[in-house]
N, C-alpha and C positions, 0 to 999 in steps of 0.2 A: 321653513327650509325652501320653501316652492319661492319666495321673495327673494332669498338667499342668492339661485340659480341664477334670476332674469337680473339681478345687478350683479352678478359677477360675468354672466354675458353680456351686459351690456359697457360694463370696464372692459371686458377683451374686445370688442368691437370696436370701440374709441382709441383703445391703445393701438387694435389695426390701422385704422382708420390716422391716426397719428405717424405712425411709421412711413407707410402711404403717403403721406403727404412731405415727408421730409426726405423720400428717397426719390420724389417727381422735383425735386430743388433746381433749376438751369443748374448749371456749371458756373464757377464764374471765373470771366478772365484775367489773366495775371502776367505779369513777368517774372523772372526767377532772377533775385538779385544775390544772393546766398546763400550757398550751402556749407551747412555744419556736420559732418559724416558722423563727427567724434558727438554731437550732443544730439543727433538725431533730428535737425531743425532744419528749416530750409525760410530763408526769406520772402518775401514776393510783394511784388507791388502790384495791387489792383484797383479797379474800379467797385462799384457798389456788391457790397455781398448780403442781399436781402437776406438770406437762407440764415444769417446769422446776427443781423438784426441789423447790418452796417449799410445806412443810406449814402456813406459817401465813401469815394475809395480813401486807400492808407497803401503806405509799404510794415509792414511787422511780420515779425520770424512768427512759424507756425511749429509745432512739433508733427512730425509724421505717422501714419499709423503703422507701418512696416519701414526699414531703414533701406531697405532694397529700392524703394520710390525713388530713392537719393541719385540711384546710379542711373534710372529712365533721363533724366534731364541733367542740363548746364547751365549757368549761368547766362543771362540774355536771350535763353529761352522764351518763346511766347508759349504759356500751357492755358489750357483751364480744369481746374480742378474744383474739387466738391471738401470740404471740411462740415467738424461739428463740435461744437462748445459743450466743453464739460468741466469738473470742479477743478481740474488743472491749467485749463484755459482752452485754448484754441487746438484741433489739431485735424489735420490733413488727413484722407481717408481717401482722396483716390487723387491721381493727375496723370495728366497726356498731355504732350506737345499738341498747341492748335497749328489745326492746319489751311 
């Protein structure tokens, strides 16, 4: 049982410790080429998103994590925002106009 303890604390430490490191992520920068209100999506063209494993920029629709994001920005916006990949694919979790 005492074995049990110190690797199930050491799984919650590394899961810390993981979280940790994917919420210290840069931001990364983008432009806002499109938005889709009705599907919840928002385009963006940017440069490298290490955070997500992309060493070279692309433009590709994102799905968002709140639809309300949609109304902060416009189209030819300069933002940088933070997303996170999961089994649906890509999807957006915070953005702000750069300033």
């Amino acid at each position: 049982m005492n074995q049990f303890k110190r690797l199930a604390g050491a799984a919650l430490m590394a899961a810390l410790f993981a979280t940790a490191a994917v919420a210290q992520s840069p931001p990364i920068n983008g432009e806002v080429k499109k938005i889709d209100d009705s599907a919840g999506k928002i385009t963006l063209k940017h440069g490298p998103a290490k955070s997500l494993g992309m060493d070279e920029g692309m433009t590709m629709a994102y799905r968002v994590k709140d639809p309300a994001m949609l109304k902060q920005v416009k189209v030819g916006d300069k933002v940088q925002f933070e997303a996170e990949s999961g089994d649906n694919g890509y999807t957006v979790t915070k953005i702000q106009k750069s300033k």
